[in-house]
N, C-alpha and C positions, 0 to 999 in steps of 0.2 A: 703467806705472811700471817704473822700472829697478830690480831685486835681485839683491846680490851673492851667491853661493857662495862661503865659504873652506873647506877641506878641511886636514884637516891627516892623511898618512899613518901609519899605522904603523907602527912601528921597523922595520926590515929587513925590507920587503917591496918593497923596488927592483925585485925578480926579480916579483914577481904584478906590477907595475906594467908594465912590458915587455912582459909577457905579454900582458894585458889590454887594453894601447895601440891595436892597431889595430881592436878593435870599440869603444872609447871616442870615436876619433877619428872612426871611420863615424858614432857613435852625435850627434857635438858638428855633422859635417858636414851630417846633417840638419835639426838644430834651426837651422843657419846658413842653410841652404837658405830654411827657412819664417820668416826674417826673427827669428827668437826671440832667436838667440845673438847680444850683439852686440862680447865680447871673453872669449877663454879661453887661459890659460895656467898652467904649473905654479911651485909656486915653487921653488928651491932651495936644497941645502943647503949647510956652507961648502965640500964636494968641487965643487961644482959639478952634482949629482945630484939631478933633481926629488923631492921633499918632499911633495907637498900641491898646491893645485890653486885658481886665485882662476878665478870665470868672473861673467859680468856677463850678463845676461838681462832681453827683456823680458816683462816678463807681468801678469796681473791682478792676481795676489797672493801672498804667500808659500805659502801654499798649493800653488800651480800651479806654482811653483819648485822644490817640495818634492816632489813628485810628479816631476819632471824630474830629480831632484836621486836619489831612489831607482830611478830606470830607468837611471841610467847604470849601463854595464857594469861601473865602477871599482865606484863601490856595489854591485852586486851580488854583487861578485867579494869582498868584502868587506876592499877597500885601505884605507879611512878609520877613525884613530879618534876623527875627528870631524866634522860636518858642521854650519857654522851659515851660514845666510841671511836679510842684512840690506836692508835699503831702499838704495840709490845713487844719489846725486846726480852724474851726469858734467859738470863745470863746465867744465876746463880741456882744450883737443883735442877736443872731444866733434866725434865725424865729422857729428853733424845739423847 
């Protein structure tokens, strides 16, 4: 099943975001590698400055999303002041 991550930052931490980028990005390159990730991007704000983070995954359950969802570096680093993960249905473009 496909579930979404939406993330939404916390105020003025652009600067931990940057930081934190390139083991997020190792960290998203792996799960792309083993077929899990199957679209991840940031959102942004009206500067044009990522905000938060939507990523599409696939997996058994939310559970297993959530787990994925706490190992990333951003999470850990502790960028998010939110984290929800929902069920996704990819209808339109879906690359399968």
């Amino acid at each position: 099943m496909l579930l979404a991550i939406l993330c939404v930052d916390k105020p003025d931490h652009l600067d931990l975001r940057m930081e934190t980028r390139p083991a997020h990005v190792e960290f998203l390159n792996g799960l792309n590698d083993k077929g899990i990730l199957k679209m991840a991007g940031p959102f942004l704000d009206a500067e044009g400055k990522p905000c938060g983070t939507l990523a599409i995954f696939e997996a058994a359950s939310s559970e297993a999303v959530g787990a994925l969802a706490e190992a990333d570096p951003y999470a850990k680093a502790g960028l998010f002041a939110s984290v929800e993960i929902r069920p996704y249905n990819w209808v339109f473009n879906s690359p399968a």
